[in-house]
C-alpha positions in Angstrom: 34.2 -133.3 15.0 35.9 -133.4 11.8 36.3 -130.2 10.3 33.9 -129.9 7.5 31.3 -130.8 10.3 32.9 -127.7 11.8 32.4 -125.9 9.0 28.6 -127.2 8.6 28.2 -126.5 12.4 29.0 -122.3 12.3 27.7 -122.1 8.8 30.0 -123.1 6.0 28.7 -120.0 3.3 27.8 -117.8 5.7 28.6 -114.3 6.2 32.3 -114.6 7.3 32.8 -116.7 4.5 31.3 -114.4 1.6 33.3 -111.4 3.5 36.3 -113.4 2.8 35.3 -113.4 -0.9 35.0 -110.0 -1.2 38.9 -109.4 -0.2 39.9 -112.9 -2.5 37.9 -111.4 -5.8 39.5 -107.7 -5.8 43.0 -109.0 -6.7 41.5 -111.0 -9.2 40.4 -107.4 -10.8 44.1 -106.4 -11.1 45.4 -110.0 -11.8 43.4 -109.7 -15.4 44.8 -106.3 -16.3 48.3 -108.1 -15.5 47.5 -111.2 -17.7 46.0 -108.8 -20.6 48.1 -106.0 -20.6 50.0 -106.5 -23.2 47.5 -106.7 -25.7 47.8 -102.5 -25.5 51.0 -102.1 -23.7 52.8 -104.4 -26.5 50.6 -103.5 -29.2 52.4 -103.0 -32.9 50.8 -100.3 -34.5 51.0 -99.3 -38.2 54.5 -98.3 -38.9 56.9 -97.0 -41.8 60.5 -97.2 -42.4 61.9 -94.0 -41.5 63.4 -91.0 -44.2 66.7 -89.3 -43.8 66.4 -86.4 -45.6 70.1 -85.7 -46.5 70.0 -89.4 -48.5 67.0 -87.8 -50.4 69.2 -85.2 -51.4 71.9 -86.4 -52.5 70.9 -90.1 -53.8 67.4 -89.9 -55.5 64.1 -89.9 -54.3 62.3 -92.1 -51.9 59.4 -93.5 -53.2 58.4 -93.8 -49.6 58.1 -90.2 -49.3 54.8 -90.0 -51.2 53.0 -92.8 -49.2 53.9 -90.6 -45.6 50.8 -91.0 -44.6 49.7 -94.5 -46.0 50.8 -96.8 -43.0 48.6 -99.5 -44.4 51.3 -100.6 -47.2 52.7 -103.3 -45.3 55.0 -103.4 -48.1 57.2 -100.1 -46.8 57.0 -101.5 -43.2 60.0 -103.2 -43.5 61.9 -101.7 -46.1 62.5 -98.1 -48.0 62.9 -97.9 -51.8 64.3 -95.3 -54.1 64.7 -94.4 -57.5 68.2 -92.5 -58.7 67.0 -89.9 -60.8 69.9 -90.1 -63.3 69.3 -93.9 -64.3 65.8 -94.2 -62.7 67.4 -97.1 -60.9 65.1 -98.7 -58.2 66.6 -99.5 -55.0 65.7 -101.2 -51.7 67.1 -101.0 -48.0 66.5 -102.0 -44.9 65.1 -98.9 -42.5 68.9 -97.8 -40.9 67.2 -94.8 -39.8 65.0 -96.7 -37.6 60.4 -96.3 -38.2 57.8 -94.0 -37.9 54.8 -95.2 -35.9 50.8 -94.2 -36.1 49.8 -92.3 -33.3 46.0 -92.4 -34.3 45.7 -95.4 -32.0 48.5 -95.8 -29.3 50.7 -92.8 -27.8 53.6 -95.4 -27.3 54.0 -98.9 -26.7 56.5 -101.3 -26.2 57.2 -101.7 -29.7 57.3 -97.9 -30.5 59.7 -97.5 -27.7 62.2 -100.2 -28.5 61.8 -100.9 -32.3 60.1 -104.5 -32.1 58.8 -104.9 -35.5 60.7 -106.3 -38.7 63.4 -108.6 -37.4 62.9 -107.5 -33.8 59.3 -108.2 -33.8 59.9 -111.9 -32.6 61.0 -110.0 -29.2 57.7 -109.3 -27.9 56.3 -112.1 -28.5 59.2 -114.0 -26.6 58.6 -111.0 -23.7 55.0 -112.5 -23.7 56.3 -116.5 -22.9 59.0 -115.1 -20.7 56.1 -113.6 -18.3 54.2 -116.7 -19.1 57.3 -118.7 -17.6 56.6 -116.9 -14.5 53.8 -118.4 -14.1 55.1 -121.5 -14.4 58.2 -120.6 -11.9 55.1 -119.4 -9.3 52.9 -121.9 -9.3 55.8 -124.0 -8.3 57.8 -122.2 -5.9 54.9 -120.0 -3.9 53.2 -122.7 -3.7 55.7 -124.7 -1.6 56.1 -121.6 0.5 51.9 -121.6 1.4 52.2 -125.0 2.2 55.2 -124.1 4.6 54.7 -120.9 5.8 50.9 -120.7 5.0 48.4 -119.2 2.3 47.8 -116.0 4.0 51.5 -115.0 3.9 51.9 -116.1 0.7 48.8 -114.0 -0.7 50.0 -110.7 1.2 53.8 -111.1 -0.1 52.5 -112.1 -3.9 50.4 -109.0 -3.5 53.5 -106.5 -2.4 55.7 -108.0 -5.1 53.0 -107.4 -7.4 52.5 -104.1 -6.9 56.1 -103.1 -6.3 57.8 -105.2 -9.9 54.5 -103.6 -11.8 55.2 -100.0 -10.8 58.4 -100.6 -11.6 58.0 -102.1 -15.4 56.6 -98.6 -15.8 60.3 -97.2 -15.5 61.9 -100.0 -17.0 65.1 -98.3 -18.9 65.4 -101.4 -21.3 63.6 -104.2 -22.7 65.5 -107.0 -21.3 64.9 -104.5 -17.3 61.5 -104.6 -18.8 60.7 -108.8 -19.4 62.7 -109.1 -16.3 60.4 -107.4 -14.0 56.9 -108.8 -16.1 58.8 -112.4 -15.4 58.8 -111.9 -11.4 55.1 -109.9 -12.0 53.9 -113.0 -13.5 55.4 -115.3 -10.6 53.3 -113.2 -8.2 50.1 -114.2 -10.4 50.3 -117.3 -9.5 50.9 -116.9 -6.2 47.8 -115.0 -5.9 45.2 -117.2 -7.7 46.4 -120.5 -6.1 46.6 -119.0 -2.2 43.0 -116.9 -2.5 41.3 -119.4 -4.2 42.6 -122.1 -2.0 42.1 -119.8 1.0 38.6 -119.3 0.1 37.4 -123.2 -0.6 38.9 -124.0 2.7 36.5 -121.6 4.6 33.6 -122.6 2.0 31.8 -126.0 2.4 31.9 -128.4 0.4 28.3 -128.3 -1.5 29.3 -124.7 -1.9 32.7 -124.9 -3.0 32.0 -125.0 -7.2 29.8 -122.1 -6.7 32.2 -120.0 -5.1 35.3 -120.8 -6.6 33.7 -119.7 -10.0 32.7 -116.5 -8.1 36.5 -115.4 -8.3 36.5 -115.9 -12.0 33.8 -113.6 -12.7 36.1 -111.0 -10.9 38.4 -112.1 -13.6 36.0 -111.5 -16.2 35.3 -108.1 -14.6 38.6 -107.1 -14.5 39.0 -108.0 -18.3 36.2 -105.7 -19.4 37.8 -102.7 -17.3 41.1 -103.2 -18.8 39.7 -101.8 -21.9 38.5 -98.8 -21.1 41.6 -98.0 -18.7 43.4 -98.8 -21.8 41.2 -96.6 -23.8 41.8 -93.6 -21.8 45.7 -94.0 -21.2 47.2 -94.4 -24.5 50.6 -94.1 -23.2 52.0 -97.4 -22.1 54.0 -96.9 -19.0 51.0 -94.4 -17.6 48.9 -97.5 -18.3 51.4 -99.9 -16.7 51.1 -97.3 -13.4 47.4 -96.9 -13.8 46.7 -101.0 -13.1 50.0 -101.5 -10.7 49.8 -98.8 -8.0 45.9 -99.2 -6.7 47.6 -102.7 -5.2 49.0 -100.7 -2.2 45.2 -100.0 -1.3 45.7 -103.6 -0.6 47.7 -102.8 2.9 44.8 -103.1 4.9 44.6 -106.8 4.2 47.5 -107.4 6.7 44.6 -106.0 9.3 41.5 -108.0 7.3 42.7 -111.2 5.5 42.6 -114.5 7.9 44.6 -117.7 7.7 43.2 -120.6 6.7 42.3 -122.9 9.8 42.7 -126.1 7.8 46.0 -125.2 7.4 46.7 -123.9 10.9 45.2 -127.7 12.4 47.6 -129.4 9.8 50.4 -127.4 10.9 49.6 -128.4 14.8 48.5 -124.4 15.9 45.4 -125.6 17.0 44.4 -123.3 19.3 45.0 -120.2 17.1 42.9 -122.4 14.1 39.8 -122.8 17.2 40.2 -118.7 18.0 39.7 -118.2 14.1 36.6 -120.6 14.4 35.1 -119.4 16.9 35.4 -115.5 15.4 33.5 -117.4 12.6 30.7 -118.7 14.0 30.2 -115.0 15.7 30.0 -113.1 12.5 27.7 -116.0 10.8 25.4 -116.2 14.2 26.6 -119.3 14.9 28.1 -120.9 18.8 31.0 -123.6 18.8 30.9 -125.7 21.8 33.1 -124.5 24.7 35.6 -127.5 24.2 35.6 -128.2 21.0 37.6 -131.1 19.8 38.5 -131.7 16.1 39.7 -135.0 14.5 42.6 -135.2 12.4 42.2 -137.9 8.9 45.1 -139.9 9.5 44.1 -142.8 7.5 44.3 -140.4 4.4 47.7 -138.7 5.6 49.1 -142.0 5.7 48.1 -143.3 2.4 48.9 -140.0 1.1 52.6 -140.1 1.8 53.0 -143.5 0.7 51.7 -142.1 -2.9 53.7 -140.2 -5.6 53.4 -138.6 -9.5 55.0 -142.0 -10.5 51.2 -143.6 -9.7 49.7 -141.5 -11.9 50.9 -143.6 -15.0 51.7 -146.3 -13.4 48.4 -148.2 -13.7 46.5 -148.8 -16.7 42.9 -146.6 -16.3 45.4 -144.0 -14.2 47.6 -143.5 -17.1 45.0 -143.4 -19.6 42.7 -140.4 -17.9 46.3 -138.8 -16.7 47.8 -138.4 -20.1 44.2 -137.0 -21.1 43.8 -134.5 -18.2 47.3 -133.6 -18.4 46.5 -132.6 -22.4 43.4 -131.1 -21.5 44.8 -128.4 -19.5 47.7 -127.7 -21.9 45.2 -127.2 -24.6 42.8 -125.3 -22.1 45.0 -122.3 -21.4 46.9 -122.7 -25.1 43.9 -121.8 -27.1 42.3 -119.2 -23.9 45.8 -116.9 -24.2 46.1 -117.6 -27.8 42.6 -115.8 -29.0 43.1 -113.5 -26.0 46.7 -112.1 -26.9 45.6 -112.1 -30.4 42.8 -109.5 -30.4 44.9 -107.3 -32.2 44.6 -108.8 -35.3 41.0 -108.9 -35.5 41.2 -105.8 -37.9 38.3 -104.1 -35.8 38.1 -102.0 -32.4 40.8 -103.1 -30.2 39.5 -101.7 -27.2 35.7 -102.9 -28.3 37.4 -106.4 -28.9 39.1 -106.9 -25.7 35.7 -105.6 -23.8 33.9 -108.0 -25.6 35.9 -110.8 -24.6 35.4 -110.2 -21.0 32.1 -109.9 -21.2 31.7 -113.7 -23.2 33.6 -115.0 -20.0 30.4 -114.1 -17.9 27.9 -116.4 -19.8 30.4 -119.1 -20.5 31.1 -119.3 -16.5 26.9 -119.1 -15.9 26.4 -121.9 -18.5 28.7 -124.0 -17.0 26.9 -123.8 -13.4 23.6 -124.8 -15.3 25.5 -128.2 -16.8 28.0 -129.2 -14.8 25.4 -131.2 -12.7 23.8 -133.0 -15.4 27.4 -134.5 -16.8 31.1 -133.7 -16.6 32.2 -135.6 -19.5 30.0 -134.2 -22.3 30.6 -130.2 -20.8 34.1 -130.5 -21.0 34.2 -132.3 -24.9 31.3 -129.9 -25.8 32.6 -127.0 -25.2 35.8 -127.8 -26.3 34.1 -128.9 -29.5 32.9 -125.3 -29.8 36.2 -123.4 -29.0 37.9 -125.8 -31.8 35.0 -125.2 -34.9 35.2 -121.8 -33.9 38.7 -121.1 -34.7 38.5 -123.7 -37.6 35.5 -121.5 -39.1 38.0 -118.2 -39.0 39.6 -119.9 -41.8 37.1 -119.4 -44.5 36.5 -116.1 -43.6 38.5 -113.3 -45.7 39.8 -110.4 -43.9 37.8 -108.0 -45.6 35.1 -109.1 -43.1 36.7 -108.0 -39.4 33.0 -108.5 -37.8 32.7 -112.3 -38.7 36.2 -113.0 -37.9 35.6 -111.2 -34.5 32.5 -112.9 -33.6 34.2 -116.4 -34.3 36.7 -115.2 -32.4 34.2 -114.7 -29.6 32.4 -117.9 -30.2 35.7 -119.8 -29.8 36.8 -117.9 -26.6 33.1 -118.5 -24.9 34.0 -122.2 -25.3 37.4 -122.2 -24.3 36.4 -120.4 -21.4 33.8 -122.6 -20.2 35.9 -125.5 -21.0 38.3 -124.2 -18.8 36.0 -123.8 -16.0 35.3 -127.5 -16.4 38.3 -128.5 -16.2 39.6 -128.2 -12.6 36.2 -129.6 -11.3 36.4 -132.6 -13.3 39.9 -132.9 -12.5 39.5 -132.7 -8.9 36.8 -135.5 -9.4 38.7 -137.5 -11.4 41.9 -138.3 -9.6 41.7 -140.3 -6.1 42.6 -138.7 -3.0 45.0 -140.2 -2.3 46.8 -138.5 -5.3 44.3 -135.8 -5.8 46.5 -133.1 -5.0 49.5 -134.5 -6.8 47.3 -135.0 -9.8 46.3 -131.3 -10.1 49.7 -130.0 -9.6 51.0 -131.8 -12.4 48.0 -130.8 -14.7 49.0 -127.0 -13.5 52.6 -127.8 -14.6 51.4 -128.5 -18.4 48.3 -126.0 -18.2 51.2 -123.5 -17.9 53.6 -124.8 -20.5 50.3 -124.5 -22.8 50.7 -120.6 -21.6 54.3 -120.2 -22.7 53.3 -121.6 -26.6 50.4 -119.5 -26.8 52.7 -116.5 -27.6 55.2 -118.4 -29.6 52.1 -119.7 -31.8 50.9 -116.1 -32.1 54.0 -115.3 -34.0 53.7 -117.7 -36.8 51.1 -115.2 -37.8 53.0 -113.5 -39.6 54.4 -116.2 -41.7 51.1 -117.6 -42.5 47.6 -116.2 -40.9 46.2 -119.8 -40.8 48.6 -121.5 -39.1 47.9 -120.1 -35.1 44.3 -121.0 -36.1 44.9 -124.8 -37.9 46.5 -125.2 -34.6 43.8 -123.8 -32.0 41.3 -124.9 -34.0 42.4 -128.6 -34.3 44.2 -128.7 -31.0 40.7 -128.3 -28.9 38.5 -131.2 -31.2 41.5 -133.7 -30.6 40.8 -132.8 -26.9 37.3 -133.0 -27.0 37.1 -136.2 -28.7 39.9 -137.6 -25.9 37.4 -136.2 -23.2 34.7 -139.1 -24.1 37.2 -141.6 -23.2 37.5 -140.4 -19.3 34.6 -141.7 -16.8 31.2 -139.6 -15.8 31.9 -138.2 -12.1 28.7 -135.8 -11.9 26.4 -137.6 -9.0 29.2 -140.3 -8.2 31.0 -141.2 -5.6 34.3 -140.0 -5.8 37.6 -142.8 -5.6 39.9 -142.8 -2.7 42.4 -145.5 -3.4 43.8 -145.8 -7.1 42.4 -149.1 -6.5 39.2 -147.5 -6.4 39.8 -145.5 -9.7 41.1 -148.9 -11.7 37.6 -150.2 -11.4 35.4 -147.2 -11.2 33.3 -148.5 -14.4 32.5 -151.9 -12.6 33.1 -151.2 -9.4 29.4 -150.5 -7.5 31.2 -150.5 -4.0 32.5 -147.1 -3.5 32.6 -144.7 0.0 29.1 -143.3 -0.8 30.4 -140.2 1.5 32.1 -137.7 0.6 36.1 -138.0 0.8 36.6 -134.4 1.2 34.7 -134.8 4.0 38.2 -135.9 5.6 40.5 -135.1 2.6 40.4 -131.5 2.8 41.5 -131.0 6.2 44.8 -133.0 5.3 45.2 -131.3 1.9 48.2 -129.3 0.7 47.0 -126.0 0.2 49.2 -125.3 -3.3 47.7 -127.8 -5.1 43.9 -127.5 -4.8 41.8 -127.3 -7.7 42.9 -124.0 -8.9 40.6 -121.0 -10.6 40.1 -121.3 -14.1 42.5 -118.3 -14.8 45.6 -120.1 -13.2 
């Protein structure tokens, strides 16, 4: 038996396997108060250059002083001015003495705490890409440690270092201490949504595997909406950097709990702890393995895997074309998703109602996508893109006098982006052969995470001109979903095995009618599955 026969034989979605869900979805709840903290821990609220009352005294009088309370003049955020009484000479300066910052919203922040506004203010959005690059530094190196040492490891270390680096950002002393320990917070991200979502598909059958790797991200989207009302309560930034780091020591109990994978334990040759793990299984799901069970192992696919490397994925025609488009796909995926998330700030209306609001539009989007995905891959993934793009583009003709509109654009826009980027990794996985599958979707990771360290940058050209972040995430997504006609239909086909097999997909009529990851799967490198939508 091969092992998805296994898997089919004990019940592949039975109750074992929606157990295991249970423990892979609560770390998705803290993994979005991670990825969306700083939308209240680095917030920027209204601010004034600072008085020194001796100056007053002795130099004139600080025209300032009479707009104390006015922290909407954006023109005395920066800069104080005074007029000399004796010549009524006007005079401006830059705030030596340091700003005064609105408490009406935020206790502290980030930016109360350090001074990043004005010339500093580029800081915190560089803090945001830094974290961002730790992604990108994750997804890279704990994912060559699961494939050596195994996903279950992997998940329990990403899980300790988690919580230990995000209790400690709540004492950071500095800011550099501060975007040092959010860089190796955001390397145990990814460690976490690669190895549990991987962990779960490779218990899940395949029929079932969509539907349940989705199921994670609406623990994302959960996890989203109670960010805002943990935010809304703590007001204080380090009490709210404590409040969503130390509940991951209640995750102990997963050394006890949370199995190995036993795909990876037969690639790895520990097949008689991978049969003990099967057999505990089919007990909880009602199901009996045979006494002597023997399991097959897909050579034939091993072999041509290893002969395969990221130079074929550009190295034939049709493989080049659909590469270059998945690979801009994902970068434009997670661009625009962290882009309208991050900037909820400036939406001029409830911050905490905002960022609720955005969690909730990823429930619907993820639903929607289950309802269309079968019917065609192609037109989802331009279609919503579509939507995500206009969205943004529409912001533009609406003044900021009118905060509702521009929010529910802005919600519009994310609902597309987000289904979009539940698309994505399905249609990726279907796209790319197996025999370079999994180097396929590593590489689409690789730019889906540089598209995470712009988003920030992009952010900041707000304040040089408001219409530039959304010229770019509105026109970025409709180049994409124009680009997404261009790759082949994979919903109902047979999926390629050889790149031969993907070169003539459109002519070709003589494709394995069964399903590769019948045999795939049990051969694959557990890093570079398809990963959830929030990686």
């Amino acid at each position: 038996m091969n092992f998805d026969q296994i898997l089919a034989a004990i019940d592949g979605f039975g109750k074992y396997q929606k157990i295991l869900y249970i423990w892979i979805c609560l770390p998705q709840i803290l993994l979005a108060f991670h990825m969306m903290a700083s939308v209240f821990t680095g917030a920027t609220p209204p601010h004034r250059c600072r008085e020194n009352s001796s100056s007053i005294a002795e130099n004139g009088t600080w025209i300032s002083a009479g707009l104390r309370q006015n922290f909407s003049l954006q023109e005395f955020q920066c800069v104080s001015v005074k007029v000399r009484p004796q010549d009524n000479h006007t005079e401006v300066l830059p705030c030596s003495h340091g700003w005064v910052y609105s408490k009406e919203t935020f206790e502290s922040t980030t930016v109360t705490e350090w001074d990043l506004v004005c010339d500093r203010a580029g800081l915190n959005s560089l803090s945001s890409s830094i974290y961002m690059s730790g992604l990108l530094v994750g997804s890279v190196v704990l994912g060559a440690m699961a494939d050596r040492y195994g996903r279950r490891f992997v998940l329990l270390l990403s899980l300790a270092l988690q919580t230990v680096f995000g209790v400690a950002v709540a004492f950071a002393p500095s800011f550099t201490v501060y975007t040092m320990l959010r860089f190796v917070v955001g390397m145990t991200i990814s460690g976490i949504i690669i190895n549990a979502f991987v962990l779960g598909t490779e218990w899940t059958c395949t029929k079932r595997r969509m539907l349940a790797g989705i199921t994670t991200d609406y623990a994302f989207g959960l996890g989203y909406m109670l960010l805002a009302g943990v935010a809304y309560l703590i007001r204080d930034w380090r009490k709210l950097q404590l409040a969503i780091s130390a509940p991951g020591f209640l995750f102990i109990f997963y050394i006890w709990v949370l199995p190995h994978s036993a795909r990876w334990l037969l690639a790895n040759d520990r097949r008689e702890e991978a049969i003990a793990l099967l057999r505990k299984a089919a007990l909880v799901n009602g199901r009996v393995l045979p006494p002597s069970l023997q399991v097959e192992k897909c050579d034939n696919f091993a072999g041509q895997k290893q002969s395969h490397s990221a130079v074929d994925l550009i190295r034939t025609p049709q493989m080049r074309k659909r590469s270059i488009i998945l690979f801009y796909l994902w970068f434009v995926n997670v661009l625009v998703y962290y882009g309208l998330s991050l900037g909820a700030s400036r939406m001029g209306t409830n911050l905490y109602l905002t960022q609720f609001v955005f969690g909730l539009v990823e429930i619907p989007a993820r639903t929607l996508v289950l309802l269309v995905l079968p019917w065609s891959r192609r037109f989802s993934q331009s279609g919503f893109m579509a939507v995500g793009g206009f969205a943004c583009l529409l912001m533009l003709t609406v003044p900021q006098e009118h905060p509702i509109v521009l929010t529910s654009l802005a919600m519009v826009g994310k609902f597309g982006i987000t289904a979009s980027f539940a698309v994505i990794y399905v249609y990726t996985a279907e796209i790319f052969p197996t025999v370079l599958r999994q180097t396929g979707i590593g590489t689409s990771s690789m730019f889906a995470r540089m598209g995470g360290v712009l988003a920030p940058i992009i952010n900041m050209l707000h304040d040089h001109n408001p219409a530039i972040p959304l010229i770019i995430f509105g026109l970025a997504p409709l180049v994409g979903a124009v680009l997404a006609t261009a790759l082949p239909e994979t919903a109902g086909k047979p999926l390629p095995d050889t790149v031969e097999d993907a070169e003539n997909w459109d002519s070709s009529t003589t494709l394995n009618k069964e399903d590769p990851e019948m045999c795939q799967d049990a051969v694959l490198k557990p890093e570079l599955q398809p990963l959830s939508s929030q990686s």
